[in-house]
Each structure stands twice: as structure tokens, then as C-alpha cells.
C-alpha positions in Angstrom: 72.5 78.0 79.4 75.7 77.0 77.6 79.5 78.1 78.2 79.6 80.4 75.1 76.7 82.2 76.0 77.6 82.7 80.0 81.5 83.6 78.1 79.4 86.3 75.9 77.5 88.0 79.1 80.3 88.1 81.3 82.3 89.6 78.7 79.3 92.2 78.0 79.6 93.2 81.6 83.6 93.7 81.7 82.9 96.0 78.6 80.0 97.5 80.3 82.3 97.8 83.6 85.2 99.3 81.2 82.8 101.6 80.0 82.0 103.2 83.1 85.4 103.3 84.9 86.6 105.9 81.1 83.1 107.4 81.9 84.4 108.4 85.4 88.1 109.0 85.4 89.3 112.5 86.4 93.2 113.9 87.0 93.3 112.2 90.1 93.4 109.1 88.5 96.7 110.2 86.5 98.7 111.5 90.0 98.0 114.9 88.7 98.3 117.4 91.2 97.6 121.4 90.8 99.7 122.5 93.3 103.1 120.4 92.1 102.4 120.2 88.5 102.8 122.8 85.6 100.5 123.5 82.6 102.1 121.6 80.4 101.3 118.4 82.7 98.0 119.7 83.1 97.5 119.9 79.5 99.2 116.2 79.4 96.1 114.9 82.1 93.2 117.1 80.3 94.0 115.2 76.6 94.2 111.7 78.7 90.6 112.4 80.5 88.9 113.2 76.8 91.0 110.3 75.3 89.2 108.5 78.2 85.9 109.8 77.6 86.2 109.8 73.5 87.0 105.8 74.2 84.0 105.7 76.7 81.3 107.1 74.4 82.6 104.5 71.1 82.0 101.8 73.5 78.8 102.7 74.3 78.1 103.2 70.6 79.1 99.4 70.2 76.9 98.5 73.1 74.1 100.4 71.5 74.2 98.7 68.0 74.6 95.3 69.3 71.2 96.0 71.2 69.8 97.0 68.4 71.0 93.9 66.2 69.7 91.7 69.3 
């Protein structure tokens, strides 16, 4: 196999991996916590998870077409 093909799988699986991790983050990944923080931080973590997840589900749109085109 040659260098630019073992370059193009490894960086498939750091999207893939990348993909995941916005897939699975929650407010403890932001320091949030409920019994220090007000609403308005609350509010603050909540838009960053669905950033997160919004980014999560284009990638996987990406992933999809370029199976498709494969």
C-alpha cells in the first residue's frame, strides 16, 4: 500500500474518532456544574453540547457521501 493511501485512512479514522468524541460530549466536559453554576451558564453549556452534536451529525454526513462515491 502506498504512503498517500495509509495518510488517507488514518486520517479517516481521526475524523471518525472526532466524530464520536462531539457524538458523546455532555456538560461535564465544559466544567459545568449544577450546583455552582446559574442558568445563564447552563444555557452557555446546553448551545455548546448541540454545537457539538450539529458538528457531529455534518461529519457523519461527509463520511456517508464519501462511502457512497467509494
Amino acid at each position: 500500500m502506498n504512503t498517500q493511501k495509509l495518510i488517507l485512512i488514518d486520517m479517516k479514522d481521526r475524523i471518525y474518532k472526532l466524530k464520536e468524541m462531539l457524538e458523546n460530549v455532555d456538560s461535564g466536559d465544559f466544567h459545568y456544574d449544577s450546583y455552582h453554576s446559574g442558568r445563564l451558564e447552563e444555557m452557555i453549556v446546553q448551545s455548546q453540547i448541540e454545537v457539538c452534536h450539529k458538528i457531529a451529525s455534518y461529519i457523519e454526513e461527509i463520511i456517508e457521501e464519501e462511502s457512497l462515491s467509494t
